[in-house]
KOLLUMSE-927649 format. One record per residue (C-alpha): residue in one letter; x, y, z. Coordinates in steps of 0.5 Angstrom, whole numbers, plus 500, padded with zeros to 3 digits. Example, Ala and Ser with C-alpha at 12.3 -4.5 7.8 and 13.67 -1.06 7.14 Angstrom:
a525491516/s527498514/
***
This chain:
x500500500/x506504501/x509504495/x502508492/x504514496/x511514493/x511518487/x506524489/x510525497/x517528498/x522524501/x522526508/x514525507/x513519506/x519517510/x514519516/x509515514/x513508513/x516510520/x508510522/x507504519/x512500522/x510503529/x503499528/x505493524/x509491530/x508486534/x510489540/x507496543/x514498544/x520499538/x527499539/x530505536/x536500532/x530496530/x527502527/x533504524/x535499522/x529497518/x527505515/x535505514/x536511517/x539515522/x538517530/x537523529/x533522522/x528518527/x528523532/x526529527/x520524523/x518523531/x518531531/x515532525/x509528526/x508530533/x508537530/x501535525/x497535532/x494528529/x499523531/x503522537/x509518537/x512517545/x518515547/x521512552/x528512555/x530506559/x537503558/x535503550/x530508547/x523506545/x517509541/x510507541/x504510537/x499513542/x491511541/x489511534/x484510529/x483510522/x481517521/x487519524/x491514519/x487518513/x488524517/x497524516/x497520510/x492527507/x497532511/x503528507/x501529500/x498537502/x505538504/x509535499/x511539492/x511533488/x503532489/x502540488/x506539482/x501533480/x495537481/x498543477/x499539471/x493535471/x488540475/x490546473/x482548474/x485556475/x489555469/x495557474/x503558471/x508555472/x511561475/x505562479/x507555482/x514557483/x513564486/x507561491/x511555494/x519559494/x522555490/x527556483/x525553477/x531548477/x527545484/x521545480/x524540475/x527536479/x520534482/x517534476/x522529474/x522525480/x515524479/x514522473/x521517474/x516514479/x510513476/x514510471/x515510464/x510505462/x504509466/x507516464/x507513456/x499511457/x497517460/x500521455/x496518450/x489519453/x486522457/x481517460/x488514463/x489521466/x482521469/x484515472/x490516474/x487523478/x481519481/x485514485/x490519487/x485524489/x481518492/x488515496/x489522499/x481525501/x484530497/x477534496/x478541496/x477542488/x470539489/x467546491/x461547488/x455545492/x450544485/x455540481/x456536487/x448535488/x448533481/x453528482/x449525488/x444524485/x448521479/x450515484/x444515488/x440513480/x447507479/x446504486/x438503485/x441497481/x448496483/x450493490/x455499491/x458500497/x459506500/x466506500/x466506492/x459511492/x465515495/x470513490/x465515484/x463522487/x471523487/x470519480/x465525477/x468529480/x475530476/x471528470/x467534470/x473539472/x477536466/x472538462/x472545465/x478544463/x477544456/x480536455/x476531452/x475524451/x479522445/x476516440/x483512442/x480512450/x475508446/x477502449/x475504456/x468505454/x462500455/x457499451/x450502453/x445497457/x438498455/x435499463/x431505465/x435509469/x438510462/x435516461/x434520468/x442518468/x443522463/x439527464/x442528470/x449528466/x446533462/x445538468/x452536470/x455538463/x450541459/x455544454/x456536451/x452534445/x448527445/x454523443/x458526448/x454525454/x453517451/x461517452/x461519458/x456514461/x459508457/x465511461/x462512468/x460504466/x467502465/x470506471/x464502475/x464495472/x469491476/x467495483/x460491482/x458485484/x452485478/x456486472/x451483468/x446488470/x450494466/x453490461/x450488454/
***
């Protein structure tokens, strides 16, 4: 699971969530700082400053104690804690503003604008860049650059990873996209972490299109071909209201998309499908 935070958090970053992550899959409630050490391969004074700097958000705390040798502990938490400080290392890390800057540039920012807000040179620039796309990797960089159903996928489930949902703004769009998920799951058994994650979905949708992107007939692939069911028609008028600049053709496109995106998150796929 870790690995999926890599590419979008600063080094620092993610190295306080693997030490967070080590702290709760250890068996015993205290670790040994050599034995953290040794496995996070840092240094006691790089423990000591992760420590600080998670201890800092106010979201988690880290206790020590000293004894013959030094021990830490995570206090009591709960999964709302853990989203709490996996969300607080993206929004502090330059490599997932760079992320969002390049693909949801809702306010058409530059990257000037990027630099002058976050401090920081050109060079630093590129070089986060960079460290983010050798991340991702050649193969995922080379499909994302060649369509844009996969940079509407690749977005939705970092967006999703990180709760990151300060973009989805507008209380109209987002009752709309309620109601689009309230249609889909009178007939599908949707839980309600993919509701959630259909929301996101929708979501970076309708801000790419704002964007001026468009599915191109090379995405075609990703499409599902339409089902005849009832809620057909109020789906698609609901995505009429959403994007209503889209001609017929192109909200058809949409919904097979919307299909597709659901289809292997359903347990009845024979229900969408023809």
């Amino acid at each position: 699971m870790l690995n999926n935070y890599l590419p979008f958090t600063d080094s620092t970053k993610y190295q306080e969530l693997q030490l967070v992550s080590y702290c709760l899959q250890n068996s015993e409630e205290w670790s040994c700082f050599k034995d953290v050490t040794t496995s996070l391969a840092i240094t006691n004074y790089k423990l000591k400053q992760l420590i600080k700097n998670i201890n800092a958000t106010g979201l988690i705390t880290i206790d020590i104690q000293n004894r013959q040798k030094s021990f830490i502990k995570i206090s009591d938490t709960d999964p709302i804690d853990l989203q709490k400080i996996t969300t607080h290392a993206a929004l502090h890390s330059l490599k997932f503003k760079i992320f969002l800057h390049l693909f949801m540039n809702v306010a058409s920012r530059t990257q000037e604008d990027l630099q002058k807000k976050e401090g920081i040179s050109a060079a630093t620039y590129f070089r986060s860049k960079n460290a983010l796309f050798q991340s991702l990797g050649a193969e995922k960089v080379t499909m994302i650059s060649t369509s844009e159903a996969e940079v509407r996928l690749l977005i939705t489930n970092v967006l999703y990873m990180f709760k990151y949902d300060k973009l989805f703004n507008i209380a109209e769009v987002s009752g709309t996209i309620h109601t689009l998920t309230d249609i889909l799951t009178s007939h599908l058994n949707l839980t309600s972490k993919q509701q959630e994650k259909f929301f996101y979905f929708c979501w970076v949708n309708y801000l790419r299109y704002r964007m001026g992107m468009t599915l191109l007939a090379t995405d075609r692939k990703y499409f599902l071909a339409k089902d005849n069911l009832p809620e057909d028609l109020a789906f698609t008028e609901q995505l009429a209201t959403l994007l209503p600049e889209l001609s017929n053709s192109d909200l058809e496109i949409f919904q097979r998309f919307c299909l597709s995106f659901l289809n292997p998150q359903t347990t009845q796929p024979e229900k969408i499908l023809l």
